[in-house]
Biopython code that builds the backbone (N, CA, C, O; Angstrom):
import numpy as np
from Bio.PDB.StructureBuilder import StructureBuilder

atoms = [
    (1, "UNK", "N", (91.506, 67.477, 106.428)),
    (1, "UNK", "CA", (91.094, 68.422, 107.440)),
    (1, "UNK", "C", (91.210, 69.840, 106.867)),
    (1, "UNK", "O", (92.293, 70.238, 106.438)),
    (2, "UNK", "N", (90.271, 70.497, 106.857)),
    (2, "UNK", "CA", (90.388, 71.935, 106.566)),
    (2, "UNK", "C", (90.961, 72.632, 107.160)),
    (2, "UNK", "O", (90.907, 72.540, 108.386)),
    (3, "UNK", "N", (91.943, 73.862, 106.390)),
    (3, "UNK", "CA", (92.807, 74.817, 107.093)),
    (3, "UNK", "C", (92.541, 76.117, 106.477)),
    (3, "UNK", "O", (92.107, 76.251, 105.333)),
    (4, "UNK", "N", (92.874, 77.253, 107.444)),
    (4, "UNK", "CA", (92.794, 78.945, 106.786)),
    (4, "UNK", "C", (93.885, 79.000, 106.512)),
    (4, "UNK", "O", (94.514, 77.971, 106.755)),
    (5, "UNK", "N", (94.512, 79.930, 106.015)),
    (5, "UNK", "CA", (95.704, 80.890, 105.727)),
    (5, "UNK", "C", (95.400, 82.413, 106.146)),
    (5, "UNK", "O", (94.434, 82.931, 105.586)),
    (6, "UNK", "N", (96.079, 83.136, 107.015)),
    (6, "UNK", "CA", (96.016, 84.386, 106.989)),
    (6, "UNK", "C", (97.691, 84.575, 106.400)),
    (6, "UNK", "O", (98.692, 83.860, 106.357)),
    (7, "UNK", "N", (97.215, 86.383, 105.870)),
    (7, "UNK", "CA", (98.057, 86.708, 105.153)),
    (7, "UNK", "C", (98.436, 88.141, 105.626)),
    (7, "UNK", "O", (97.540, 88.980, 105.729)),
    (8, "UNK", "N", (99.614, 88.429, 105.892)),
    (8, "UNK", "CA", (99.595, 89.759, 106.043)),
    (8, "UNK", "C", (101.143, 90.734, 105.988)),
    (8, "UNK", "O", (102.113, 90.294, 106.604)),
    (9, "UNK", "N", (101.224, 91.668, 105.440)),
    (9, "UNK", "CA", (102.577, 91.977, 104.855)),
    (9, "UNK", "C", (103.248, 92.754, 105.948)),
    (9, "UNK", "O", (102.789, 93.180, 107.008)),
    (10, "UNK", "N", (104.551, 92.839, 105.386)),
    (10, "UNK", "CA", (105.667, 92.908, 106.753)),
    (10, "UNK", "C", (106.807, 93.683, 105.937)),
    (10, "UNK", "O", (107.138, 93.451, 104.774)),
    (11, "UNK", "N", (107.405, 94.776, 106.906)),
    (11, "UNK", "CA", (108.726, 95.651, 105.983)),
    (11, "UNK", "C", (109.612, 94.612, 106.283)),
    (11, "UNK", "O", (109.490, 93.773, 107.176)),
    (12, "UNK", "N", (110.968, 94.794, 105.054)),
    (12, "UNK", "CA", (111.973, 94.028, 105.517)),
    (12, "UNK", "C", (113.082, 94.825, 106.835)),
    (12, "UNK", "O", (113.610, 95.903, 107.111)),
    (13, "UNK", "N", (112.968, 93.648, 107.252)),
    (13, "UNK", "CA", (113.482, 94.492, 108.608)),
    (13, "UNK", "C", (115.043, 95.014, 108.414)),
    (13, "UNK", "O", (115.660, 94.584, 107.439)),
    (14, "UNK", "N", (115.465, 95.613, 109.009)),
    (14, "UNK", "CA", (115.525, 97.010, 110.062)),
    (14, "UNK", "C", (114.845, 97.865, 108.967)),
    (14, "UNK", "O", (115.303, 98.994, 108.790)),
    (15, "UNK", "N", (113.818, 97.456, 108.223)),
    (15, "UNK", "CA", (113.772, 98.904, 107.167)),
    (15, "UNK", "C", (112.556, 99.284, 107.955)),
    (15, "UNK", "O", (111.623, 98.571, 108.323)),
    (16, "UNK", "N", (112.784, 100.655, 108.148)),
    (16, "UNK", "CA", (111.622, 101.325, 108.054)),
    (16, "UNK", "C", (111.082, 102.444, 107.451)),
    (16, "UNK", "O", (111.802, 103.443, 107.427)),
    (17, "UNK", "N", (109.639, 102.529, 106.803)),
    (17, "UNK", "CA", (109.219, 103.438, 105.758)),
    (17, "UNK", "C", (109.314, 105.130, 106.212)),
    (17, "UNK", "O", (109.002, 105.986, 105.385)),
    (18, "UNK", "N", (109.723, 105.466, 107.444)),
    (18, "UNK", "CA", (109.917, 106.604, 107.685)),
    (18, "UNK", "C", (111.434, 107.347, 107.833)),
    (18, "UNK", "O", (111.737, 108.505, 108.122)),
    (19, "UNK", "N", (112.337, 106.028, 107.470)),
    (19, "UNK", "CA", (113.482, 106.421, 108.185)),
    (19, "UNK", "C", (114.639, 106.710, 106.881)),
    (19, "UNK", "O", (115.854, 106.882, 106.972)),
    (20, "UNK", "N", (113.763, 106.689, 105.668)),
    (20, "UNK", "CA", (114.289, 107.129, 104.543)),
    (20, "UNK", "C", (115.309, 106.088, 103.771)),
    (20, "UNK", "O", (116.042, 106.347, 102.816)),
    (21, "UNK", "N", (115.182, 105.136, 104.298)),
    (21, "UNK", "CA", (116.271, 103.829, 103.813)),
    (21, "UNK", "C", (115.147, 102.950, 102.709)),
    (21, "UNK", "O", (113.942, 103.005, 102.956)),
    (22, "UNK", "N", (115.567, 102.291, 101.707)),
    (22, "UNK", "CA", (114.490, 101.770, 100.616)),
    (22, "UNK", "C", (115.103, 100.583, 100.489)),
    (22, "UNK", "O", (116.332, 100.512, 100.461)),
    (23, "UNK", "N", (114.137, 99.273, 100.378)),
    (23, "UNK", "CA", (114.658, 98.025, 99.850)),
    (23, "UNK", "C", (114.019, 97.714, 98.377)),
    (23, "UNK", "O", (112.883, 98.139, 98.165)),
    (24, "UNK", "N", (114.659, 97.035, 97.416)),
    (24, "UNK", "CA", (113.579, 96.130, 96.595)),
    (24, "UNK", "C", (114.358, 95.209, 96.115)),
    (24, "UNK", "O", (115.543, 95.195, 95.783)),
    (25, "UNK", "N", (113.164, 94.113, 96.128)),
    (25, "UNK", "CA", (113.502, 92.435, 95.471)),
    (25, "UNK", "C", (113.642, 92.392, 94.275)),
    (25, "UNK", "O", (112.643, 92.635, 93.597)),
    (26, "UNK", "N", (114.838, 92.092, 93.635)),
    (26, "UNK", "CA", (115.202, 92.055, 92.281)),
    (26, "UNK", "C", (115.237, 90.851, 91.614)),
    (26, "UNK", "O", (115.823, 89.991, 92.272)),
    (27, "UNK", "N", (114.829, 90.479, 90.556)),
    (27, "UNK", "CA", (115.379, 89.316, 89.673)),
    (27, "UNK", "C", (113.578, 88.199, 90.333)),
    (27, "UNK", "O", (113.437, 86.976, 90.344)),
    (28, "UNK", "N", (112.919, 88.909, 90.614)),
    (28, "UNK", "CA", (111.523, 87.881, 91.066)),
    (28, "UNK", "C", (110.312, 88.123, 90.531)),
    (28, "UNK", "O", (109.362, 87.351, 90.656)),
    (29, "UNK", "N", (110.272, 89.357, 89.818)),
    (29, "UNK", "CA", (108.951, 90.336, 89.355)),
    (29, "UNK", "C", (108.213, 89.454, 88.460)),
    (29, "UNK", "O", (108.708, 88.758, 87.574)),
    (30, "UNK", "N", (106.602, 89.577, 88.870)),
    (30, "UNK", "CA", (105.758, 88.179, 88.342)),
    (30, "UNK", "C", (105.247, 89.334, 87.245)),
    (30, "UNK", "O", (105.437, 88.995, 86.077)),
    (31, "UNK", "N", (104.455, 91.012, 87.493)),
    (31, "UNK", "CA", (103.773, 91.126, 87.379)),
    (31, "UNK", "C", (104.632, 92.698, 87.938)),
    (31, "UNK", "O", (105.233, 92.814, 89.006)),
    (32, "UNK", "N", (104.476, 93.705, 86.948)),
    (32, "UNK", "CA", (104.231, 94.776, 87.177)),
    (32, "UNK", "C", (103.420, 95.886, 86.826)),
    (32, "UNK", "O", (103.443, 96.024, 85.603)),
    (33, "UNK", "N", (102.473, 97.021, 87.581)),
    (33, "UNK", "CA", (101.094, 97.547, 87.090)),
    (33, "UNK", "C", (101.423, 98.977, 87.993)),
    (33, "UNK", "O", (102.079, 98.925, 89.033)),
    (34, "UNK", "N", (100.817, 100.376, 87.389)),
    (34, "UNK", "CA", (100.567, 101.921, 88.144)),
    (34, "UNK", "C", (99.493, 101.740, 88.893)),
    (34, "UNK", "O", (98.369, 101.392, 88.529)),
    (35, "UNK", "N", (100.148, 102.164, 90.692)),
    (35, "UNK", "CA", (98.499, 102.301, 91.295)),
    (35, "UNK", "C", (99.148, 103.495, 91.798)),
    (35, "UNK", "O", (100.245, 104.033, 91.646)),
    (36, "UNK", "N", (97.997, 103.739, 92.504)),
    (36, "UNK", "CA", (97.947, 105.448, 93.275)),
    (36, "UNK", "C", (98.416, 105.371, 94.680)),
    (36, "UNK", "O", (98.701, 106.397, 95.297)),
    (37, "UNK", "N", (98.526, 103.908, 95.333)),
    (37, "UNK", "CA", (98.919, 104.028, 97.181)),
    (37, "UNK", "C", (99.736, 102.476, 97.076)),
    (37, "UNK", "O", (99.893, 101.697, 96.135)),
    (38, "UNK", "N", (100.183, 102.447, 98.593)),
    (38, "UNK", "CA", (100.708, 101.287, 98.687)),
    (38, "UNK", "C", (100.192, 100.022, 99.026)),
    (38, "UNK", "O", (100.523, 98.890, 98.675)),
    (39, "UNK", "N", (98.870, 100.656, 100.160)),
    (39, "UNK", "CA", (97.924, 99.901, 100.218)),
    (39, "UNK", "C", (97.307, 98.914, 98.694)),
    (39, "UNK", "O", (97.298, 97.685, 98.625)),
    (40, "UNK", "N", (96.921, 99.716, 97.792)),
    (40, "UNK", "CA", (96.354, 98.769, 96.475)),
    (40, "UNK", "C", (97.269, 97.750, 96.075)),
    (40, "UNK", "O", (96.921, 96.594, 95.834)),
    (41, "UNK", "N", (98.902, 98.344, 95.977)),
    (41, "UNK", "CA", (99.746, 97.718, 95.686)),
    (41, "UNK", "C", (99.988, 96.015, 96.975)),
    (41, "UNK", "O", (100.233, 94.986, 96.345)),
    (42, "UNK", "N", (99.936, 95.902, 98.037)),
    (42, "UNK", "CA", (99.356, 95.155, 98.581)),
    (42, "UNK", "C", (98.012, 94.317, 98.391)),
    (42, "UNK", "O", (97.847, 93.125, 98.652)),
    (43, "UNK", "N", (97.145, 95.172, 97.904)),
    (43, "UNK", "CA", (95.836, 94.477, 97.674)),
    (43, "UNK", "C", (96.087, 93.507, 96.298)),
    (43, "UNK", "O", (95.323, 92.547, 96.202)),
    (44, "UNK", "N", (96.734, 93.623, 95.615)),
    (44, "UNK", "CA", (97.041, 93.386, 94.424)),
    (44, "UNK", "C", (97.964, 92.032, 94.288)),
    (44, "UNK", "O", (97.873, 91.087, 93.505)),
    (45, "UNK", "N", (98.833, 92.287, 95.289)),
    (45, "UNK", "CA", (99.745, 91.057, 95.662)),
    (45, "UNK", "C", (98.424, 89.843, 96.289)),
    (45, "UNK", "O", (98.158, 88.714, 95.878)),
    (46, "UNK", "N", (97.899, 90.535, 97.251)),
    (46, "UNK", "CA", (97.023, 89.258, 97.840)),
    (46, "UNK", "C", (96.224, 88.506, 97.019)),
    (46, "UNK", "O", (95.905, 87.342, 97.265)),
    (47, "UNK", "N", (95.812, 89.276, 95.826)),
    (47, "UNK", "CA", (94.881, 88.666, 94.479)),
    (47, "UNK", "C", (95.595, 88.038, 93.990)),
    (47, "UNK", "O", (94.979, 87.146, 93.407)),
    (48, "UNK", "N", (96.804, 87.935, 93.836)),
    (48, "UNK", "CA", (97.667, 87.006, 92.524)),
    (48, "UNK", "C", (97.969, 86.156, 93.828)),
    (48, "UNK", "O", (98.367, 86.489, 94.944)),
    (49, "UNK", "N", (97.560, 84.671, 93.148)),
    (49, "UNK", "CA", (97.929, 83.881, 93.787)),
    (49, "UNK", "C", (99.299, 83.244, 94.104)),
    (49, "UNK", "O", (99.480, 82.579, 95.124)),
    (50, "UNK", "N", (100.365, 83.506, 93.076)),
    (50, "UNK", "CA", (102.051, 83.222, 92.812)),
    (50, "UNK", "C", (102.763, 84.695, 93.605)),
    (50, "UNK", "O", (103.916, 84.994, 93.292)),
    (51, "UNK", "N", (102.219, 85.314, 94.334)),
    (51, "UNK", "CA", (102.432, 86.597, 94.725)),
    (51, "UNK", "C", (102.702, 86.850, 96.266)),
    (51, "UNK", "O", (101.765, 87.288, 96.933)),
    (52, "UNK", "N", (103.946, 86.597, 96.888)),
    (52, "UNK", "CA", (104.541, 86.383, 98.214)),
    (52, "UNK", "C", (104.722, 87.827, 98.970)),
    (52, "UNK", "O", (104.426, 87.976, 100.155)),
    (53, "UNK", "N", (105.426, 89.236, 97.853)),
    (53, "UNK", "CA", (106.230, 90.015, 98.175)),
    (53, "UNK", "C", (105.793, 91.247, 96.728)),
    (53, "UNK", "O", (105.662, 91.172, 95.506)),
    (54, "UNK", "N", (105.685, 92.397, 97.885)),
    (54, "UNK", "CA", (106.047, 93.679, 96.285)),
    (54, "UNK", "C", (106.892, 94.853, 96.808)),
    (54, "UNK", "O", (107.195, 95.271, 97.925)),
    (55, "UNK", "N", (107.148, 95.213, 95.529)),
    (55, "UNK", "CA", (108.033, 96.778, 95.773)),
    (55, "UNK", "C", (107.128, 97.374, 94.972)),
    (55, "UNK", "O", (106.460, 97.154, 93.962)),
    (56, "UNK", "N", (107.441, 98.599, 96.158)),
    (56, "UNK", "CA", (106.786, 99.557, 95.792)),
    (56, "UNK", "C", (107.353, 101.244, 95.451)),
    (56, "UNK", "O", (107.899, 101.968, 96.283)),
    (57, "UNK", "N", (107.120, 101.526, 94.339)),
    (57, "UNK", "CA", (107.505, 103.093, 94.624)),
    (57, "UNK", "C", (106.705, 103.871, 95.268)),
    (57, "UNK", "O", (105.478, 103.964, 95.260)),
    (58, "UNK", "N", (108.151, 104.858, 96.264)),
    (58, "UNK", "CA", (107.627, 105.696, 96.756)),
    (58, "UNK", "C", (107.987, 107.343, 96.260)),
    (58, "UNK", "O", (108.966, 107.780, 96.866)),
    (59, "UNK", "N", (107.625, 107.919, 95.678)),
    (59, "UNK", "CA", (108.395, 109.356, 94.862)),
    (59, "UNK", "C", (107.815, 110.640, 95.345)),
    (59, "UNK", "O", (108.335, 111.749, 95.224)),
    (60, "UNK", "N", (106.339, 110.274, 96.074)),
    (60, "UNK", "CA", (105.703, 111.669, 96.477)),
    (60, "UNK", "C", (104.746, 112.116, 95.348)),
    (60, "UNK", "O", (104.036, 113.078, 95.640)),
    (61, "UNK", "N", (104.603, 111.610, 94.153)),
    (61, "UNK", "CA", (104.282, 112.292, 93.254)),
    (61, "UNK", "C", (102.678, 112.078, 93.269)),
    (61, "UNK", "O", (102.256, 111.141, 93.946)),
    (62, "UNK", "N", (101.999, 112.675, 92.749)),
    (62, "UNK", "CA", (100.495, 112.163, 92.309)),
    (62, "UNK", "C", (100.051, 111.309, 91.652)),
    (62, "UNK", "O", (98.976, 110.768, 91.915)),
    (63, "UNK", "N", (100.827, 110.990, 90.604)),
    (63, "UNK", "CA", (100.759, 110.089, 89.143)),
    (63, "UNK", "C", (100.787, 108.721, 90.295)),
    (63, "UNK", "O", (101.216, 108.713, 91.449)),
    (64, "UNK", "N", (100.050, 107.409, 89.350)),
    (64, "UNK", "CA", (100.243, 106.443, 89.230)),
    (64, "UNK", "C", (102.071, 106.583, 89.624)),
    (64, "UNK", "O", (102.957, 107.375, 89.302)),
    (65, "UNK", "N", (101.983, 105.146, 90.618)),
    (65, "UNK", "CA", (103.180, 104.438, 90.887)),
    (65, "UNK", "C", (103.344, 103.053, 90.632)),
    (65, "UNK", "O", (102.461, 102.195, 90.647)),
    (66, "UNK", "N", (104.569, 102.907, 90.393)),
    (66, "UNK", "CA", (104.879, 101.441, 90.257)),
    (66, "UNK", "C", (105.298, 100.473, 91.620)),
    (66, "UNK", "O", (106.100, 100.454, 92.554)),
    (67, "UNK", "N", (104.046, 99.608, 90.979)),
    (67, "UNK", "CA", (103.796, 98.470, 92.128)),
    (67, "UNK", "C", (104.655, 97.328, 91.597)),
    (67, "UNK", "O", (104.132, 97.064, 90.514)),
    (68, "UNK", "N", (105.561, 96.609, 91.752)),
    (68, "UNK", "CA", (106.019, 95.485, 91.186)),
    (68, "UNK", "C", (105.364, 93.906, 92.232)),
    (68, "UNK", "O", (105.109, 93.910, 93.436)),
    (69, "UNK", "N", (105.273, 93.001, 91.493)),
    (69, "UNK", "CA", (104.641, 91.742, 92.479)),
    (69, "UNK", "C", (105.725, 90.884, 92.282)),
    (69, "UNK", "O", (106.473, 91.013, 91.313)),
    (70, "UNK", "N", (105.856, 90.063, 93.087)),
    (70, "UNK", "CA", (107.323, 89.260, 93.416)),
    (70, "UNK", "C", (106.429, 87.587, 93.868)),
    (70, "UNK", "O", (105.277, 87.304, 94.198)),
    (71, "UNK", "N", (107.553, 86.892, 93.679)),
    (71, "UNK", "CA", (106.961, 85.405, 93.435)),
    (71, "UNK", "C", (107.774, 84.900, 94.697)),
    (71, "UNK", "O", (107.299, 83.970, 95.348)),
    (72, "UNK", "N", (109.017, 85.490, 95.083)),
    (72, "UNK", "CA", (109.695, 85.065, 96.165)),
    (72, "UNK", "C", (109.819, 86.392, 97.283)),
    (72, "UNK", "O", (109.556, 87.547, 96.949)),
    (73, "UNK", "N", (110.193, 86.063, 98.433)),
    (73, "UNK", "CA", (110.401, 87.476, 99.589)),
    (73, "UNK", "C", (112.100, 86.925, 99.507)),
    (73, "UNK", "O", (112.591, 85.968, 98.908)),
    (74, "UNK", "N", (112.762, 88.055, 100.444)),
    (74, "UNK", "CA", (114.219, 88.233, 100.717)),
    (74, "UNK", "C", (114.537, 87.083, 101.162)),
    (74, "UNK", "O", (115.516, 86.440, 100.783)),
    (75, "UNK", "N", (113.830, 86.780, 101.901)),
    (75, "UNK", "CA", (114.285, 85.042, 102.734)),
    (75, "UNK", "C", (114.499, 84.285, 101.912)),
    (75, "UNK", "O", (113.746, 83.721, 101.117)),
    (76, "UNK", "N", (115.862, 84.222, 102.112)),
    (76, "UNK", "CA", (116.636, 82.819, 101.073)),
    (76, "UNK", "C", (117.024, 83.578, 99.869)),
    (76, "UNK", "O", (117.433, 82.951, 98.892)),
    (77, "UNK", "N", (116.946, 84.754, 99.840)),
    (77, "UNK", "CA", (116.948, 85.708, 98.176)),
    (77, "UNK", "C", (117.705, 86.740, 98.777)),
    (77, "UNK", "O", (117.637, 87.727, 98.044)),
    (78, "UNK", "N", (118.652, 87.041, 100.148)),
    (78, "UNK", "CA", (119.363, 88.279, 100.246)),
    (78, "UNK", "C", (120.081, 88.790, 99.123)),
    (78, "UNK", "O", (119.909, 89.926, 98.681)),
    (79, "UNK", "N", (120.957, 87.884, 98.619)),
    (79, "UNK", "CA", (121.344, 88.319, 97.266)),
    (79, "UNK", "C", (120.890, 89.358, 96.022)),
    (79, "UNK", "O", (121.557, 90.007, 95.216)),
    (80, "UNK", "N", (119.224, 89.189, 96.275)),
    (80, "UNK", "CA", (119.009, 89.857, 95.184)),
    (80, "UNK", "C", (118.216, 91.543, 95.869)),
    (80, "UNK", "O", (117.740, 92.424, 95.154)),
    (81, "UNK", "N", (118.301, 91.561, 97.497)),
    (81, "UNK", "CA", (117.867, 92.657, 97.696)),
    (81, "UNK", "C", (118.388, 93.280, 97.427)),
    (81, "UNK", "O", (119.541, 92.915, 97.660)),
    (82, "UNK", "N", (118.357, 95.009, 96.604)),
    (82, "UNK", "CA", (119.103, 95.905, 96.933)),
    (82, "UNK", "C", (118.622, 97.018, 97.243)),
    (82, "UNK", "O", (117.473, 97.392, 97.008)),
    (83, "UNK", "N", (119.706, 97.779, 97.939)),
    (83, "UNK", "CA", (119.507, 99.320, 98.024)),
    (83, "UNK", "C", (119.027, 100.394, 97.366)),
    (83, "UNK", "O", (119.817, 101.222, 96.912)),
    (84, "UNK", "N", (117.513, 100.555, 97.201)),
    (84, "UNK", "CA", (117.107, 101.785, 96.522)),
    (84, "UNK", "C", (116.298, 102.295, 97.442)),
    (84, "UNK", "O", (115.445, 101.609, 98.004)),
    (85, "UNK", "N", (116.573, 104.098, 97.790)),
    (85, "UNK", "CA", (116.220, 104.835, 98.143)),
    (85, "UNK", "C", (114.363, 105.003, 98.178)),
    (85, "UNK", "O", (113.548, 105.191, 99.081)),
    (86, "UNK", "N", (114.289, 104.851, 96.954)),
    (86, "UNK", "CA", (112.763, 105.392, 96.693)),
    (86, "UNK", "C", (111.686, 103.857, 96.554)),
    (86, "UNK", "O", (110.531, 103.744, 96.143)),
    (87, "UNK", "N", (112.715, 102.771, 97.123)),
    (87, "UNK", "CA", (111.583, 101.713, 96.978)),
    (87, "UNK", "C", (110.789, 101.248, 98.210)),
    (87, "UNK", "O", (111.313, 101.932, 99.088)),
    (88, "UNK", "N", (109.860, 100.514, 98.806)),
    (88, "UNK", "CA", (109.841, 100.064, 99.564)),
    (88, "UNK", "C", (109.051, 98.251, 99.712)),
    (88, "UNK", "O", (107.842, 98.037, 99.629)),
    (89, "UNK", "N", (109.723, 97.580, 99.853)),
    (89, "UNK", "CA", (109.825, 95.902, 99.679)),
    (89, "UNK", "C", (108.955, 95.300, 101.029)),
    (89, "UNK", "O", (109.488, 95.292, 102.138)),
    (90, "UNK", "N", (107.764, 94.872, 100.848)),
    (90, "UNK", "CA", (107.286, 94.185, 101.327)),
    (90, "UNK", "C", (106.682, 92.517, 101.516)),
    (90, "UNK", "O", (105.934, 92.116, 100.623)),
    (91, "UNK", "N", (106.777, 92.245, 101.848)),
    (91, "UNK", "CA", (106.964, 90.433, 102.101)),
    (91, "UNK", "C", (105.686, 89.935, 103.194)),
    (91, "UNK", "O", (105.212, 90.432, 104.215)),
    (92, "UNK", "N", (105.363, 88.477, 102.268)),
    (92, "UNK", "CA", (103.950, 88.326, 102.824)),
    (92, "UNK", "C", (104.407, 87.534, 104.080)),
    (92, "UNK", "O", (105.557, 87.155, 103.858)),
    (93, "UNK", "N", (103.876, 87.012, 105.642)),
    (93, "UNK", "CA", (103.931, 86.414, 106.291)),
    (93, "UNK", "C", (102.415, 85.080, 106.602)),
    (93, "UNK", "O", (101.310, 84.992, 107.139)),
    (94, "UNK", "N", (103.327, 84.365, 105.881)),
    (94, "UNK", "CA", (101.744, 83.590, 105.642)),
    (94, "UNK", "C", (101.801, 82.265, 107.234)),
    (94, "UNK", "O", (102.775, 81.687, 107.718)),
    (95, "UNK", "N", (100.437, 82.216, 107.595)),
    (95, "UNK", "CA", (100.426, 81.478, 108.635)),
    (95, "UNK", "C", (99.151, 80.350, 108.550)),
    (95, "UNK", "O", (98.005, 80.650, 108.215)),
    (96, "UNK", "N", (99.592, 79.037, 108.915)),
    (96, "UNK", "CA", (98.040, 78.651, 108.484)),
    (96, "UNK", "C", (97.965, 78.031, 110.041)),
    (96, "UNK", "O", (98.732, 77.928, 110.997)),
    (97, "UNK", "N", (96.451, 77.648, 109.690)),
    (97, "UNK", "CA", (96.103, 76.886, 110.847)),
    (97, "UNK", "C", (94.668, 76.186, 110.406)),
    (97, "UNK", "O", (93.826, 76.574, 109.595)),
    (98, "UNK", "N", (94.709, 74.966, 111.278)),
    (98, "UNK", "CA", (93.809, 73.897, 111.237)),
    (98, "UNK", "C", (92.317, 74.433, 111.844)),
    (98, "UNK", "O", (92.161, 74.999, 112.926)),
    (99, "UNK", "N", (91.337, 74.124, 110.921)),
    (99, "UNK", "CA", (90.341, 74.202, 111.154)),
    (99, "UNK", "C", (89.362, 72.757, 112.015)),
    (99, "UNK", "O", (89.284, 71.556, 111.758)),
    (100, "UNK", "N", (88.829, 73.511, 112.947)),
    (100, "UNK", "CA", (88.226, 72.012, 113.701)),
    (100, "UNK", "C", (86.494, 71.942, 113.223)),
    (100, "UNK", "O", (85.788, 71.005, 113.595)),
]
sb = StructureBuilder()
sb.init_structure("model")
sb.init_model(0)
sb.init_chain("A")
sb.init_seg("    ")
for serial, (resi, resn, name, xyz) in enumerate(atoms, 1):
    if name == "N":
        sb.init_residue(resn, " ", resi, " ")
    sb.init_atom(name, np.array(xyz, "f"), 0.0, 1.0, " ", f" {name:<3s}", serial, name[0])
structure = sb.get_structure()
């Protein structure tokens, strides 16, 4: 029976990107590359297929930033989140459903 997958990324919670607190997933990095937003850095995760979760820098700057791609999210991996200021860790929420 055929099924979709939607995909769509999620902060780790209580984090939020305005409130100056930073997460990132350590010890999972498939794949790291400079983009210019966070958005691409997302777009980028959804293309790699081994690609659940990314951190992202956030610095303000103009230059290329570092997007890191992650193979696992925090779930089941608290251990390896940590506390950085300037990152921000996003995690895919994948949902499928049956096609009729």
């Amino acid at each position: 029976m055929p099924f979709a997958i939607a995909f769509s990324f999620r902060s780790v919670p209580p984090f939020g990107i305005y409130r100056g607190k930073g997460k990132r997933l350590m010890n999972h990095v498939i794949h790291s590359d400079g983009v210019m937003d966070q958005e691409f850095c997302g777009a980028l995760c959804f293309m790699e297929h081994n690609c659940v979760s990314y951190n992202y820098i956030r610095t303000g700057q103009m230059e290329k930033q570092n997007c890191e791609l992650n193979n696992a999210t925090y779930e089941g991996h608290e251990e390896d989140l940590e506390e950085n200021l300037d990152y921000v860790h996003r995690g895919a929420k994948v949902k499928t459903n049956q096609i009729m």
